[in-house]
ROZATOR-610622 format. One line per 3 residues: number of its first residue (from 0); their letters; for each residue x negated, y negated, z negated of N, C-alpha, C. Coordinates in pm, whole numbers. Layout:
// residues N
NUM) A) X Y Z X Y Z X Y Z  ...
//
This chain:
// residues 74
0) XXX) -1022 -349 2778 -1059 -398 2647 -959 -342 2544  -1007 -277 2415 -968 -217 2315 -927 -318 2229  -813 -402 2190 -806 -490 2073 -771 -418 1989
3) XXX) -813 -415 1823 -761 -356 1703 -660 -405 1633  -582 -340 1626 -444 -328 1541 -478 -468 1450  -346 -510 1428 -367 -650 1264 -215 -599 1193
6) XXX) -252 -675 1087 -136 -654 1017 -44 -808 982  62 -858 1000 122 -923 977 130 -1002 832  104 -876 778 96 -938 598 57 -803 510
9) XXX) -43 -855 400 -117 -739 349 -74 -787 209  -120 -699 164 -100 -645 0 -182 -679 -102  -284 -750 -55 -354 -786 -165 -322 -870 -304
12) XXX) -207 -951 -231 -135 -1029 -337 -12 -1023 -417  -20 -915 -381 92 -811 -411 117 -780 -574  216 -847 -660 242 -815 -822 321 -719 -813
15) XXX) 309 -600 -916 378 -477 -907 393 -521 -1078  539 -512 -1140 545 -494 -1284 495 -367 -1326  440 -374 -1465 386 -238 -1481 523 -192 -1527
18) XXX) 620 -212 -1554 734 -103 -1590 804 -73 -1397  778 -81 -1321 814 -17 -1203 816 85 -1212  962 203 -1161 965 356 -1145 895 393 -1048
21) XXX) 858 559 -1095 781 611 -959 869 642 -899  818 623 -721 888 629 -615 976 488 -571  954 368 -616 987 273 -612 931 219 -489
24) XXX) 969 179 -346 930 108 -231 881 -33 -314  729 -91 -265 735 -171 -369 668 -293 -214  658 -256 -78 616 -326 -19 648 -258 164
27) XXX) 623 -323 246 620 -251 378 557 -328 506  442 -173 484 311 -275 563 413 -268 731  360 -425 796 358 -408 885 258 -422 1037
30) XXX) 192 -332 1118 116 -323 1157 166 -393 1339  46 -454 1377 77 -492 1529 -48 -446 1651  -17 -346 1724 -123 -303 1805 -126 -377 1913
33) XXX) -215 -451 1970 -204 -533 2107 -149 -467 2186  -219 -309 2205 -202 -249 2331 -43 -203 2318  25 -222 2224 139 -148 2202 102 32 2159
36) XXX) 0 64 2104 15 174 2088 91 246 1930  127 364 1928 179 425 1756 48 374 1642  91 311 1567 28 311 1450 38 425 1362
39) XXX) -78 468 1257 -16 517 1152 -66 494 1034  -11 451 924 -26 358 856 -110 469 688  -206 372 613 -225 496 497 -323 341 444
42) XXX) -358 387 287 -409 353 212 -521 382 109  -599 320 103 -730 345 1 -774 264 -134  -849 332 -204 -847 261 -298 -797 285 -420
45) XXX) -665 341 -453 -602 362 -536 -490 505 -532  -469 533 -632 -381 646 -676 -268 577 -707  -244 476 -726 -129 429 -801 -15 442 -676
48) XXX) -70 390 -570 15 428 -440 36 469 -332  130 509 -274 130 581 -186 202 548 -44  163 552 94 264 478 185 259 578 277
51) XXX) 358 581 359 459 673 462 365 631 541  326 779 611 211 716 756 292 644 870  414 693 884 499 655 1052 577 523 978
54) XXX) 609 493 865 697 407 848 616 225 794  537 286 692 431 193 677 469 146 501  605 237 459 616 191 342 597 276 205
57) XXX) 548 146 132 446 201 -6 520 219 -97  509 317 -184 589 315 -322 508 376 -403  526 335 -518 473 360 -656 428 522 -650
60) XXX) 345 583 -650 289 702 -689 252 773 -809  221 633 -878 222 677 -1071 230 589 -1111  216 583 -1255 243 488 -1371 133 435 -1359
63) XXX) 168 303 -1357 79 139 -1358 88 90 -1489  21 153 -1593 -39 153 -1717 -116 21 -1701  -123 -61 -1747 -277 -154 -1711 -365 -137 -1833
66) XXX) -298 -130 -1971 -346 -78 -2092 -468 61 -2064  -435 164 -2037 -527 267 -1991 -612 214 -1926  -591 221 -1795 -730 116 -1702 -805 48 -1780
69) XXX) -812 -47 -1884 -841 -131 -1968 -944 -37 -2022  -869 63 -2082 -975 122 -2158 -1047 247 -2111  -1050 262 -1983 -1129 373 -1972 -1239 271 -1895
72) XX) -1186 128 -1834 -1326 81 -1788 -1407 0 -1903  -1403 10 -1981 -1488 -21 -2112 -1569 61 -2142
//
């Protein structure tokens, strides 16, 4: 039996100030495989960030404008 990987704690609730620098570690996923096997860790969804496949940690990738966003989804 194949059990799938979980994660300990996710990001959804995750507040990032919008003045955060890029390259700023702003979280660090951590992943648990039943079988004990290598994880490798990545993200979707967004440009704003970016996470280390072997390590699991995310940092700022660009400027978290929320003003822009605002107005290009209008």
């Amino acid at each position: 039996m194949n059990l799938p990987p979980f994660f300990k704690e996710d990001l959804n609730n995750l507040v990032i100030p919008e003045n955060t620098p890029i390259g700023t570690p702003v979280f660090k996923l951590v992943g648990i495989d039943p079988e004990k096997s290598r994880l490798r860790y990545g993200i979707m969804g967004t440009d704003k960030l970016t996470v280390d496949e072997r390590t699991g940690v995310v940092t700022i990738a660009k400027s978290i404008d929320r003003e822009v966003r605002i107005r290009t989804e209008q």
